[in-house]
py3Dmol code that shows the C-alpha trace and the ligand (Angstrom):
import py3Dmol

protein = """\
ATOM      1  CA  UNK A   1      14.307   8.401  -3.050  1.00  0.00           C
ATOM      2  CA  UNK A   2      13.371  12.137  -4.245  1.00  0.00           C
ATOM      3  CA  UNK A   3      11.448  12.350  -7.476  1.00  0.00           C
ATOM      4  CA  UNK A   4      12.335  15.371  -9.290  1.00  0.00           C
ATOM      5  CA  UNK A   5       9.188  16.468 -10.519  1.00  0.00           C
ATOM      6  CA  UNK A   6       9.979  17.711 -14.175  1.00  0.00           C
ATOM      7  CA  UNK A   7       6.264  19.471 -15.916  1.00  0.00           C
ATOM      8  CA  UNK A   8       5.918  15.826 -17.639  1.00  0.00           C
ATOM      9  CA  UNK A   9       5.684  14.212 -14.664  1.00  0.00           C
ATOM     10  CA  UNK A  10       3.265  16.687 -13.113  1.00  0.00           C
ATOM     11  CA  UNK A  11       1.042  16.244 -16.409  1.00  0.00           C
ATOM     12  CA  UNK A  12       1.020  12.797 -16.323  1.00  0.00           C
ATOM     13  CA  UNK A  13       0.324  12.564 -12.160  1.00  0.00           C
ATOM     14  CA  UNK A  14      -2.926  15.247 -13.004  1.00  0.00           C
ATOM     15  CA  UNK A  15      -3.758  12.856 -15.540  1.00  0.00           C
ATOM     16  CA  UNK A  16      -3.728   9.832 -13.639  1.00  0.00           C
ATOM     17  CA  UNK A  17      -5.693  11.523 -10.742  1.00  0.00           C
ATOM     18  CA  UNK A  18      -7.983  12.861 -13.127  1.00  0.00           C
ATOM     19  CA  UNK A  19      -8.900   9.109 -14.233  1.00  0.00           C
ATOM     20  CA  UNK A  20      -9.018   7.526 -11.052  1.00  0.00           C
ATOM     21  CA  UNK A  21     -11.328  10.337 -10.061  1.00  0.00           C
ATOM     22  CA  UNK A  22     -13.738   8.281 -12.718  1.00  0.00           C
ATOM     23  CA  UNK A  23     -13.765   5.194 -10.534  1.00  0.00           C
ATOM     24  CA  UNK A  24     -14.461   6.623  -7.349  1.00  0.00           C
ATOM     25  CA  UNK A  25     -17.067   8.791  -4.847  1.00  0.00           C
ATOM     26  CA  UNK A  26     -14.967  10.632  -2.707  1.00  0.00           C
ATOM     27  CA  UNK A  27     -11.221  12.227  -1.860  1.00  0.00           C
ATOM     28  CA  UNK A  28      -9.248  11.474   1.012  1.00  0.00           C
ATOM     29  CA  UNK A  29      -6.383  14.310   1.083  1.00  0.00           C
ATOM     30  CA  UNK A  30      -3.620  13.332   3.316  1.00  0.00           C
ATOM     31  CA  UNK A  31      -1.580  16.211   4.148  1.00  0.00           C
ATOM     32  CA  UNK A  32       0.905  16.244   7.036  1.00  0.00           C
ATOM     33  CA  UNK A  33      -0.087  17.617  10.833  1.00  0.00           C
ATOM     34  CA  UNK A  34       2.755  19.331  11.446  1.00  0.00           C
ATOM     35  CA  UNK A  35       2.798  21.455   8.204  1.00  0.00           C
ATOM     36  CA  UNK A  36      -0.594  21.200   6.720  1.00  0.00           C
ATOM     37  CA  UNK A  37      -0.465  24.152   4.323  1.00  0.00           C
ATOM     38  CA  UNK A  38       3.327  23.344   3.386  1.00  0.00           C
ATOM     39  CA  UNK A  39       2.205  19.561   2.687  1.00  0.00           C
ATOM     40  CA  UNK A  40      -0.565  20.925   0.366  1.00  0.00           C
ATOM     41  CA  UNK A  41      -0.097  20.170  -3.458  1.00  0.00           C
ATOM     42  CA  UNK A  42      -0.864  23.771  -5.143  1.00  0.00           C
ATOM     43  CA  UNK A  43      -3.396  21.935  -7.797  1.00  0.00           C
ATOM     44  CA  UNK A  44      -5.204  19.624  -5.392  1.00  0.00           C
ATOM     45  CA  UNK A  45      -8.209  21.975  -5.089  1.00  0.00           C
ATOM     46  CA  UNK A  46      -8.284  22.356  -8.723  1.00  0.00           C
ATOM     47  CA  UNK A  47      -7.607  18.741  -9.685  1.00  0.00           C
ATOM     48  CA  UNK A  48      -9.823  17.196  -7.283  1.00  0.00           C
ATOM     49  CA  UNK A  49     -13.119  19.591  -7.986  1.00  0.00           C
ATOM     50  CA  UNK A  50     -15.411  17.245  -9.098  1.00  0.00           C
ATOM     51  CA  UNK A  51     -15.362  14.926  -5.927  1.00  0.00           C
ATOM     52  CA  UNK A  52     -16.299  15.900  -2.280  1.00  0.00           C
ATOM     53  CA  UNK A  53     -12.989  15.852  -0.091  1.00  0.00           C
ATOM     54  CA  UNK A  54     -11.799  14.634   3.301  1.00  0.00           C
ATOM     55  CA  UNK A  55      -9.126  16.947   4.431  1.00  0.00           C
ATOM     56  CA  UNK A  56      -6.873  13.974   6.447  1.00  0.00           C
ATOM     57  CA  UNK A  57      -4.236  15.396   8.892  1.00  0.00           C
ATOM     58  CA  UNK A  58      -2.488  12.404   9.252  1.00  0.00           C
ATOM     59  CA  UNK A  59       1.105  11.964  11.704  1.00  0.00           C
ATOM     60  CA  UNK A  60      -1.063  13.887  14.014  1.00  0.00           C
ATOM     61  CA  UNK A  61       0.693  11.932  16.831  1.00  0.00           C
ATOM     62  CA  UNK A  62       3.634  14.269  15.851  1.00  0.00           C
ATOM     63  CA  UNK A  63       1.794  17.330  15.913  1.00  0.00           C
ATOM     64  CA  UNK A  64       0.807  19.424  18.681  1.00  0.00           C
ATOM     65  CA  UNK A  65      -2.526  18.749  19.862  1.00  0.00           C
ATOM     66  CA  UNK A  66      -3.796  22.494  20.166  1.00  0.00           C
ATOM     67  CA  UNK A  67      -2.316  23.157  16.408  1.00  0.00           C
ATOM     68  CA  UNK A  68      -4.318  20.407  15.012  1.00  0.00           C
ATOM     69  CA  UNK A  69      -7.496  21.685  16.480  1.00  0.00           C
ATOM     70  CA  UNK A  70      -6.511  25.057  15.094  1.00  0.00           C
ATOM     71  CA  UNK A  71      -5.819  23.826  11.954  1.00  0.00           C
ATOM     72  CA  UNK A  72      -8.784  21.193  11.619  1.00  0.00           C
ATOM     73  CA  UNK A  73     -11.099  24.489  12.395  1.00  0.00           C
ATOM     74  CA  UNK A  74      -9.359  26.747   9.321  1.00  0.00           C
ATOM     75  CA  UNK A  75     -10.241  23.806   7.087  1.00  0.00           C
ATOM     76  CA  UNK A  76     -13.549  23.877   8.070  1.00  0.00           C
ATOM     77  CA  UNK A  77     -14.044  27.795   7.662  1.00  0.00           C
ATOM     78  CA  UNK A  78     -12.828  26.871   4.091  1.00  0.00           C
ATOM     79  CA  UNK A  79     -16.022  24.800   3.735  1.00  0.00           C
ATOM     80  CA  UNK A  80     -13.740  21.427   3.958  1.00  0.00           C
ATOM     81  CA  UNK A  81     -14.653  18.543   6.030  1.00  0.00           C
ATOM     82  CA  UNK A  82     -11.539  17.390   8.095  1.00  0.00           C
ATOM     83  CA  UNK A  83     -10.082  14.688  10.541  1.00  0.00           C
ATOM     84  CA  UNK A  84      -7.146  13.974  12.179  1.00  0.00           C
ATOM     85  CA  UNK A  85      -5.194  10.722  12.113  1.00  0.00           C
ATOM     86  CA  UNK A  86      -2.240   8.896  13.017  1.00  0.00           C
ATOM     87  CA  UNK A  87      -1.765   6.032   9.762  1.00  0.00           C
ATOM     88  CA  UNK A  88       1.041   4.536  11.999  1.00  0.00           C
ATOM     89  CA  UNK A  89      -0.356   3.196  15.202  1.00  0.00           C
ATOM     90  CA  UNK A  90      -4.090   3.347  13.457  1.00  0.00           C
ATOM     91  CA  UNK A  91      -6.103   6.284  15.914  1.00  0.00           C
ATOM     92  CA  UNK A  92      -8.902   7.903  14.047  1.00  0.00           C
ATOM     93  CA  UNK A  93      -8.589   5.415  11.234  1.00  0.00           C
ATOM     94  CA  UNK A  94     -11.612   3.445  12.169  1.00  0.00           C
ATOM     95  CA  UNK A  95     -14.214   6.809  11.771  1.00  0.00           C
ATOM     96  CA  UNK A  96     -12.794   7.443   8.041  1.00  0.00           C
ATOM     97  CA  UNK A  97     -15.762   4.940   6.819  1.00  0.00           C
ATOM     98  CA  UNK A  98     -18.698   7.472   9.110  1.00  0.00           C
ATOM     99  CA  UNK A  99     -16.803  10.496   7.536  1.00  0.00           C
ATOM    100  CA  UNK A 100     -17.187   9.913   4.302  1.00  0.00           C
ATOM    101  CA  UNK A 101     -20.331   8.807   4.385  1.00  0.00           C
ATOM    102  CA  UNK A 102     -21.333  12.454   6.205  1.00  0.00           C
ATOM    103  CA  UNK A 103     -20.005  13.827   3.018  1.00  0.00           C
ATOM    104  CA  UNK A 104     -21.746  11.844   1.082  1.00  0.00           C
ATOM    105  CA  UNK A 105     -25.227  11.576   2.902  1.00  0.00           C
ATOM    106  CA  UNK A 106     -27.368  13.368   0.258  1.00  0.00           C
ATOM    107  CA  UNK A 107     -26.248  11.164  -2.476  1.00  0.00           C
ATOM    108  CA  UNK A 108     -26.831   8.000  -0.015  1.00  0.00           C
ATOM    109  CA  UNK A 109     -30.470   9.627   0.715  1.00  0.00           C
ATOM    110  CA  UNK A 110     -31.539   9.253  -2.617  1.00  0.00           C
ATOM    111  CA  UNK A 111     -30.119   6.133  -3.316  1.00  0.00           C
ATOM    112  CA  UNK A 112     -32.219   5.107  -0.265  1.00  0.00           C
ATOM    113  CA  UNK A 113     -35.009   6.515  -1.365  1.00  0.00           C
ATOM    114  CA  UNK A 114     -35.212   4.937  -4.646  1.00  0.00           C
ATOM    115  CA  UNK A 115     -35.196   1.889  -2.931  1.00  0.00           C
ATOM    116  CA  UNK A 116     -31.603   1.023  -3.738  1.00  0.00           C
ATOM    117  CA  UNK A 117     -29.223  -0.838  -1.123  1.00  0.00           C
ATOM    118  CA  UNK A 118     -26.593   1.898  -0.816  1.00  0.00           C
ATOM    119  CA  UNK A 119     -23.112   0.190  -2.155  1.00  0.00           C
ATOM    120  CA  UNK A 120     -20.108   1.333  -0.342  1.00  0.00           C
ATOM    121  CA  UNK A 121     -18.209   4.092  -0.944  1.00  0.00           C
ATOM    122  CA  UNK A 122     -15.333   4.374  -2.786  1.00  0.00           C
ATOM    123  CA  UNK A 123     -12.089   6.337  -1.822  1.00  0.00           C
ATOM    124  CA  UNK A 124      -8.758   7.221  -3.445  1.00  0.00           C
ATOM    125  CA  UNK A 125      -6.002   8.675  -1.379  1.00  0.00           C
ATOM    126  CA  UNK A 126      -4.189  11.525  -2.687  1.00  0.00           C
ATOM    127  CA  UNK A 127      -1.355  13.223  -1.546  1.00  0.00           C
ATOM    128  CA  UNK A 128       2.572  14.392  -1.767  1.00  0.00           C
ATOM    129  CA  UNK A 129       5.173  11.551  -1.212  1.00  0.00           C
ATOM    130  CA  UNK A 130       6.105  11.403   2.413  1.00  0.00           C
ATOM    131  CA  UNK A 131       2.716  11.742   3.881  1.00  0.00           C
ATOM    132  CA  UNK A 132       1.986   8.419   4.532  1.00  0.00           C
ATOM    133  CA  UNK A 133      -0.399   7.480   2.279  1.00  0.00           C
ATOM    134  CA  UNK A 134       0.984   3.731   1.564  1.00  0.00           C
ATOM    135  CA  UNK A 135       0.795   3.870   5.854  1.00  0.00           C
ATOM    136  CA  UNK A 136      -3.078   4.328   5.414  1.00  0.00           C
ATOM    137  CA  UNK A 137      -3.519   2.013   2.947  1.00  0.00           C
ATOM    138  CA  UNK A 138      -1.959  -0.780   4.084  1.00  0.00           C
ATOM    139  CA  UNK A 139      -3.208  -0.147   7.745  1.00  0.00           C
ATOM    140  CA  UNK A 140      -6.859  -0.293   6.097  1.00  0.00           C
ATOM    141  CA  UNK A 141      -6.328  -3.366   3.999  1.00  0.00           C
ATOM    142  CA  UNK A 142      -4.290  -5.014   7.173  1.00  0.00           C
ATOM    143  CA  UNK A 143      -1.986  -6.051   5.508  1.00  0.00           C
ATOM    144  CA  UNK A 144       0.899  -4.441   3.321  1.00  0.00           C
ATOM    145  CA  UNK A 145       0.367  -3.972  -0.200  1.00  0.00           C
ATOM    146  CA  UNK A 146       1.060  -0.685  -1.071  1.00  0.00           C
ATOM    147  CA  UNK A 147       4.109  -0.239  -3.287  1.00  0.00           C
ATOM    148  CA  UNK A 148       5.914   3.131  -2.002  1.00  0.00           C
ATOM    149  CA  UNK A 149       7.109   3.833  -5.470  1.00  0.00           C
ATOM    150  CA  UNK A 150       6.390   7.602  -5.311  1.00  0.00           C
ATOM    151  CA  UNK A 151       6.995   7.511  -8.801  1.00  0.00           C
ATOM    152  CA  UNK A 152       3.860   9.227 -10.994  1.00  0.00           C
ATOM    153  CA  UNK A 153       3.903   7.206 -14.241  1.00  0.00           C
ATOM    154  CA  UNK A 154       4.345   3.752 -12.506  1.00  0.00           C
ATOM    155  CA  UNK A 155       1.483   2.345 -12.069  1.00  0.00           C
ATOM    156  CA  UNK A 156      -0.024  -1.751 -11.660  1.00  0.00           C
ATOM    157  CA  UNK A 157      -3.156  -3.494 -11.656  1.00  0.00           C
ATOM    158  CA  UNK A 158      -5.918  -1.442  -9.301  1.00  0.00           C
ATOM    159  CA  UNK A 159      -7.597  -3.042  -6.649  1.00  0.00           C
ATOM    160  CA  UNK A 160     -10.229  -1.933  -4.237  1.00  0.00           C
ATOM    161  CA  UNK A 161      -9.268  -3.041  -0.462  1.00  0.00           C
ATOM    162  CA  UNK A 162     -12.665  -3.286   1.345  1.00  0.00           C
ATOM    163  CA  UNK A 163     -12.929  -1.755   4.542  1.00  0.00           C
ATOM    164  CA  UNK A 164     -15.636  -2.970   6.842  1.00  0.00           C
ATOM    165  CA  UNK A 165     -18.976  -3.001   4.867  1.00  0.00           C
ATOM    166  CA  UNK A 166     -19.081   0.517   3.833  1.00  0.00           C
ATOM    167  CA  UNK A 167     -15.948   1.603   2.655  1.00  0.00           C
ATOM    168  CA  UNK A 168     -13.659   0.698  -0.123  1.00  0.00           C
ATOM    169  CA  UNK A 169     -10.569   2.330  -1.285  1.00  0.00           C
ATOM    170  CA  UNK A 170      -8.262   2.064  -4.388  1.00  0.00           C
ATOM    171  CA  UNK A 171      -4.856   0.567  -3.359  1.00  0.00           C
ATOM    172  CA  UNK A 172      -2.762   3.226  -5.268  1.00  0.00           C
ATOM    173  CA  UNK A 173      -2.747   6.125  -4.328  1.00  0.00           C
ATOM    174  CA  UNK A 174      -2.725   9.414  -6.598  1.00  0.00           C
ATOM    175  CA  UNK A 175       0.790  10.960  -5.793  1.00  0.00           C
ATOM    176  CA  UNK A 176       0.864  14.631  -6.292  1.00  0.00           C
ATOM    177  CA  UNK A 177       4.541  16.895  -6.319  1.00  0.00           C
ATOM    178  CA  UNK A 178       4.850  19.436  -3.012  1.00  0.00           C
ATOM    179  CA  UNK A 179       5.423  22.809  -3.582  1.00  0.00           C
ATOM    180  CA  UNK A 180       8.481  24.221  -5.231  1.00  0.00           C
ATOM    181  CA  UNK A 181       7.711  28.548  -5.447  1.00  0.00           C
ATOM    182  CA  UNK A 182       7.585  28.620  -1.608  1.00  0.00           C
ATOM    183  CA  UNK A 183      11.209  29.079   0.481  1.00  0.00           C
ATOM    184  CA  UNK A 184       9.880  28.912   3.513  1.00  0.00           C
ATOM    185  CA  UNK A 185       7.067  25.537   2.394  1.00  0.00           C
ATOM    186  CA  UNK A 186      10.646  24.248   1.004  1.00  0.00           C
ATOM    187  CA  UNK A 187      11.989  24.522   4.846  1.00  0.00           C
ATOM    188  CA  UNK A 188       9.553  23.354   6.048  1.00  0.00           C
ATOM    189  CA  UNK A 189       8.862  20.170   3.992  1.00  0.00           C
ATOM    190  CA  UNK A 190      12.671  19.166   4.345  1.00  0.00           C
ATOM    191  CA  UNK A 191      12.584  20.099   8.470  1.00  0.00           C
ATOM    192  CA  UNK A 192       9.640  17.074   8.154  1.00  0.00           C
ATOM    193  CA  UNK A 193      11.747  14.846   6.135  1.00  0.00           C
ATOM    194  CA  UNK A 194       8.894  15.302   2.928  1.00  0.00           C
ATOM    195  CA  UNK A 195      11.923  16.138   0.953  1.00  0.00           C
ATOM    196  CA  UNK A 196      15.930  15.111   1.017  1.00  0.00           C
ATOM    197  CA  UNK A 197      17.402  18.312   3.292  1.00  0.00           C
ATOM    198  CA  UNK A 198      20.269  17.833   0.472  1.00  0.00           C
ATOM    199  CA  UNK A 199      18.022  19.773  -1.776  1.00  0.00           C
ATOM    200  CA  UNK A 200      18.856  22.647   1.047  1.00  0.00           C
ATOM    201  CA  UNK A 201      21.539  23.238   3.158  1.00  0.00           C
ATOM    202  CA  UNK A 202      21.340  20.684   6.067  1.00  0.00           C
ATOM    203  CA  UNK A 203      22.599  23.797   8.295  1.00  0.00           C
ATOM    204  CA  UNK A 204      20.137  25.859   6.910  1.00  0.00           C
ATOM    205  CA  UNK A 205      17.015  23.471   7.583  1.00  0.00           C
ATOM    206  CA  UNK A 206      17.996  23.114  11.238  1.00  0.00           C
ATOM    207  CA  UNK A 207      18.792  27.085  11.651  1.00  0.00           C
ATOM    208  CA  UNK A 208      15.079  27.439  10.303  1.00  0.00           C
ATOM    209  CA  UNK A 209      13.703  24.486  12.786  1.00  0.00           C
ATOM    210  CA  UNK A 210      15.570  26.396  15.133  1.00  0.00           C
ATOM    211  CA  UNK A 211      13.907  29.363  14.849  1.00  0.00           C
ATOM    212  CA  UNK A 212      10.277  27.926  15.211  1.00  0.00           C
ATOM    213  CA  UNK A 213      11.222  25.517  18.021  1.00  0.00           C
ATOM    214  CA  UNK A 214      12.711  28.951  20.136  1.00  0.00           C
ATOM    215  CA  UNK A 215      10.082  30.843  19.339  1.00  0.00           C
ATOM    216  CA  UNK A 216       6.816  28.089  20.074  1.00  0.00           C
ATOM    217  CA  UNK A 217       8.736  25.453  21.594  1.00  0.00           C
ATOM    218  CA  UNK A 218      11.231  26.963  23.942  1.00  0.00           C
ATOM    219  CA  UNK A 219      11.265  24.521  27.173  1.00  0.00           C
ATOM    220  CA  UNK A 220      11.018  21.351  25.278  1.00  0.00           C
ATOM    221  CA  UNK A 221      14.217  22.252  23.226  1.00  0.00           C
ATOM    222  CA  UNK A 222      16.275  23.699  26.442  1.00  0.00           C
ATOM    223  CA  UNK A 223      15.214  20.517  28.555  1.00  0.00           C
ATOM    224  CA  UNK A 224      15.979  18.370  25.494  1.00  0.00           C
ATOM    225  CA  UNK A 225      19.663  19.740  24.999  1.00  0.00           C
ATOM    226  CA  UNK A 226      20.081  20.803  28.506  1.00  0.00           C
ATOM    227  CA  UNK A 227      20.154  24.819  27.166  1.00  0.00           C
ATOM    228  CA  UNK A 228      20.040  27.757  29.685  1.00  0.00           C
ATOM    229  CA  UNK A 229      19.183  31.078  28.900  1.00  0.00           C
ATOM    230  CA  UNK A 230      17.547  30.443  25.606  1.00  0.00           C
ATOM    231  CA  UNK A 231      15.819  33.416  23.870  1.00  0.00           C
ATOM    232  CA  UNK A 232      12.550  33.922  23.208  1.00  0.00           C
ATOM    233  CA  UNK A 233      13.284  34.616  19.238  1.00  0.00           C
ATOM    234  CA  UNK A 234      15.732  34.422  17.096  1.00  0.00           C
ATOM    235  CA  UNK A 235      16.113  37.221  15.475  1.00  0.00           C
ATOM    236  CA  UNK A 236      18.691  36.495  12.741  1.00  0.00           C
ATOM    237  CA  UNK A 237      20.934  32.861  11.100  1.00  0.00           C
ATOM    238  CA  UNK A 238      24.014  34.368  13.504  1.00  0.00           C
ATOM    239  CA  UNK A 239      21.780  33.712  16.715  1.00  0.00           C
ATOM    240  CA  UNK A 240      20.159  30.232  15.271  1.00  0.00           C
ATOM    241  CA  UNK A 241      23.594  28.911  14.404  1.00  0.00           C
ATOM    242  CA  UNK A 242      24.757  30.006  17.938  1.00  0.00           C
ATOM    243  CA  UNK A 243      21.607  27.968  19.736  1.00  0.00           C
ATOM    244  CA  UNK A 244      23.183  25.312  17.141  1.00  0.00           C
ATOM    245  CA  UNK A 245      27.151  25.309  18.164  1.00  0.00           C
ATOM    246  CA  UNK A 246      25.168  25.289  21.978  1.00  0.00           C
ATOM    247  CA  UNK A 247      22.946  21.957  21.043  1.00  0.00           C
ATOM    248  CA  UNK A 248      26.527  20.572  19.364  1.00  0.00           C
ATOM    249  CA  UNK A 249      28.758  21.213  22.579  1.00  0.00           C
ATOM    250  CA  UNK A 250      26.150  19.767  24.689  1.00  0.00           C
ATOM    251  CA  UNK A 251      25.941  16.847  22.582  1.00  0.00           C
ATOM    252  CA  UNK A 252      29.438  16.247  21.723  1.00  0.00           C
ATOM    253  CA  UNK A 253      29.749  16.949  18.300  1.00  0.00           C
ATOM    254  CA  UNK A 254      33.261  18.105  17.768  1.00  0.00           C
ATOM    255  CA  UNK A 255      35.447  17.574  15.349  1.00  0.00           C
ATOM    256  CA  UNK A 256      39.261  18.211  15.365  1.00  0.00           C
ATOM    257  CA  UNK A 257      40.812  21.087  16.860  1.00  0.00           C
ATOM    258  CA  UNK A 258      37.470  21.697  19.068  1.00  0.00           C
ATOM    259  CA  UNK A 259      35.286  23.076  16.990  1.00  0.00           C
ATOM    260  CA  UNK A 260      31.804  22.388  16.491  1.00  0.00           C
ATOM    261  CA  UNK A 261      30.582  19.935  13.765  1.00  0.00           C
ATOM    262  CA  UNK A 262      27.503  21.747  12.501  1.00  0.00           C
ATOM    263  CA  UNK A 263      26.213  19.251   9.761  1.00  0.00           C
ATOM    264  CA  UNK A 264      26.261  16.476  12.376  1.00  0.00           C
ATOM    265  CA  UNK A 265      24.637  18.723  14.974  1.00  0.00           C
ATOM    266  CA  UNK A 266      22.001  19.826  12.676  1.00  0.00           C
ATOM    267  CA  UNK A 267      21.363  15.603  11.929  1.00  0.00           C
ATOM    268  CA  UNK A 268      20.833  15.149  15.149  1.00  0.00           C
ATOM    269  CA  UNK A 269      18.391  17.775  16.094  1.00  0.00           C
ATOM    270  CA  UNK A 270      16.487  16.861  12.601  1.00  0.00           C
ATOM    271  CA  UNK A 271      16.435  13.169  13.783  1.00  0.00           C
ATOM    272  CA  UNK A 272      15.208  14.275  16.641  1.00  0.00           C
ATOM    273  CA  UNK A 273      11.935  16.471  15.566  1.00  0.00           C
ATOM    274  CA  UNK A 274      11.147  13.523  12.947  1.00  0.00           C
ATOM    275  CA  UNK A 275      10.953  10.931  15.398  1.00  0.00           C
ATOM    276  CA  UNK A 276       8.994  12.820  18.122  1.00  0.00           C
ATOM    277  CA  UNK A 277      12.034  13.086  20.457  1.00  0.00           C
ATOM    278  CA  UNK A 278      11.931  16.812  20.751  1.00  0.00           C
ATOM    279  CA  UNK A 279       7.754  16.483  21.714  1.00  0.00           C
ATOM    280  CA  UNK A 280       4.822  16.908  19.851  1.00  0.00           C
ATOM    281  CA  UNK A 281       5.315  19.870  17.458  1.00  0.00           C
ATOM    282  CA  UNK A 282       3.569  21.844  14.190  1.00  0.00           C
ATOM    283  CA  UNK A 283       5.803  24.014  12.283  1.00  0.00           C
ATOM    284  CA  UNK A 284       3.205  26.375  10.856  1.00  0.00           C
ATOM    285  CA  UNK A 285      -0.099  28.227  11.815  1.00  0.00           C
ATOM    286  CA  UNK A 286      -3.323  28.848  10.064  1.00  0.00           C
ATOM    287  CA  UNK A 287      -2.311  32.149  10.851  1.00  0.00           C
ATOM    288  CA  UNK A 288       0.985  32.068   8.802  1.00  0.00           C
ATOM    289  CA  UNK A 289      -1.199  30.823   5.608  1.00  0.00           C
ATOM    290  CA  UNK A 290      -2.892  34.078   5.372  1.00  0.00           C
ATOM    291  CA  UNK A 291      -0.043  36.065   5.180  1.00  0.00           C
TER     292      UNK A 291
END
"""
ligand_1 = """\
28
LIG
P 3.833 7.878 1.139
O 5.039 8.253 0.357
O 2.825 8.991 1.174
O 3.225 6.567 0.741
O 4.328 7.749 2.669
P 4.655 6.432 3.518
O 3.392 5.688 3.823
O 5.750 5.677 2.868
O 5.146 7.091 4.891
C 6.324 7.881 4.977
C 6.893 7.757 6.376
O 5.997 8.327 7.319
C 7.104 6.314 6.819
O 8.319 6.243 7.522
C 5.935 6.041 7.739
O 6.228 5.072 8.721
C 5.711 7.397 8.359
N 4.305 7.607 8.774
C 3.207 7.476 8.003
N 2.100 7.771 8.710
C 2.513 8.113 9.958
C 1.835 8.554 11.154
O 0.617 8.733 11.214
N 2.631 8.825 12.223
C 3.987 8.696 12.207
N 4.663 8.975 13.305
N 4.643 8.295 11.108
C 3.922 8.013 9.995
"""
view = py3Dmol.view(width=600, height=400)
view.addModel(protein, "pdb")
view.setStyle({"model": 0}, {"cartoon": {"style": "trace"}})
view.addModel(ligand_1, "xyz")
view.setStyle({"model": 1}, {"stick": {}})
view.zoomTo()
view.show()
């Protein structure tokens, strides 16, 4: 299910952020490995100023390895503390308790020093639908409680799910909307599967995947689809949709009179960048962010 995020719904999502913010010490942002900047919520540096913030790169078993590093480093030359995760299978999960507290080690200090037991911190996740935030809460609290409503205005009863002694995190998470202004963020969030591809052209996500995949990713798509003389860039649609009619001749999808079914050719090489088939892949660069 897509939310259509109408300004109401934006209002009231701020709003609900802004009052969970009350209840809690610091802010894990979950953003998504493979498109960190395109999984960004415009607001979420304004709407999360008053807390310190973990910048979580979570599905990073997706992602390529090298890309995360890069990435993890432009967070931190924005002055934000960041970490790399995989909510699924559960790596990295285990140091979010010593992160937080790094962030918050003054404020511990003087707790200590006042001769107070330091209580344990308190977390909300926020983030876009899609990024797995219900993932990371339920794979914190062990079990599955998080309701994957994705729907800002519905909310229950909060809980805190303790995590080891030092951690605690509220079970709802604050859902903010993706970004709408941004063509290429729009690609790029629908290539991931953050939003329905029916919002865009199914043809036209894959000739965009397409293009990145060519141009970073060469090998693994020509020994995935059995491709020969692939080029190193794609210079225009005409050529991606030609790598496209190549992947759907390899793979059989025809349809009467011999032609080449493009919608179910461009499923199939979606499915198989969202489920890892394809390799370990980021769509965007630091680099790109600063254009
Ligand atoms: P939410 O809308 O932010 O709560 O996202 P969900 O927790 O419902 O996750 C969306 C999809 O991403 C689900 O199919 C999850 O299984 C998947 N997912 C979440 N975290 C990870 C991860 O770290 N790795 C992989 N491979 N998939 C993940």
């Amino acid at each position: 299910m897509t939310i259509q995020w109408f300004p109401g719904h934006m209002t009231r999502a701020k709003r609900q952020i802004e009052e969970k913010l009350k209840l809690i010490d610091v802010v894990f942002e979950l953003l998504d490995a493979r498109i960190p900047q395109s999984s960004r919520n415009p607001m979420v540096d304004e709407i999360t100023s008053t807390k310190p913030r973990l910048v979580l790169l979570n599905k990073a078993d997706l992602a390529d390895a090298d890309q995360t590093a890069e990435w993890s480093r432009y967070f931190r030359s924005q002055g934000l503390a960041t970490h790399a995760i995989d909510a699924n299978a559960g790596s990295g999960v285990k140091e979010l308790a010593s992160k937080a507290k790094e962030l918050l080690q003054e404020k511990i200090q003087k707790q200590i020093d006042k001769g107070m037991k330091p209580r344990p911190i308190r977390a909300l996740i926020v983030g876009i639908p899609n990024v797995g935030k219900s993932t990371l809460i339920n794979r914190l609290a062990g079990r599955n409680i998080a309701v994957t409503g994705d729907r800002p205005g519905v909310t229950k009863g909060q809980q805190w799910i303790r995590f080891g002694g030092e951690l605690e995190l509220l079970d709802t998470p604050g859902i903010l909307w993706p970004k709408f202004d941004d063509p290429v963020a729009g690609f790029r969030l629908a290539a991931t599967g953050a939003i329905k591809e029916d919002v865009l052209h199914l043809d036209e996500v894959a000739c965009f995947v397409l293009k990145v995949l060519v141009e970073n990713y060469g090998s693994a798509l020509s020994e995935r689809y059995g491709l020969e003389g692939l080029p190193s860039e794609l210079p225009d649609m005409q050529a991606a949709i030609q790598v496209l009619e190549s992947i759907g001749k390899r793979r059989g999808c025809i349809v009467s009179g011999g032609h080449v079914d493009y919608e179910k050719a461009a499923t199939l090489l979606l499915r198989d960048l969202r489920s890892g088939k394809l390799g370990r892949m980021t769509l965007e660069s630091p680099e790109e962010t600063n254009k």
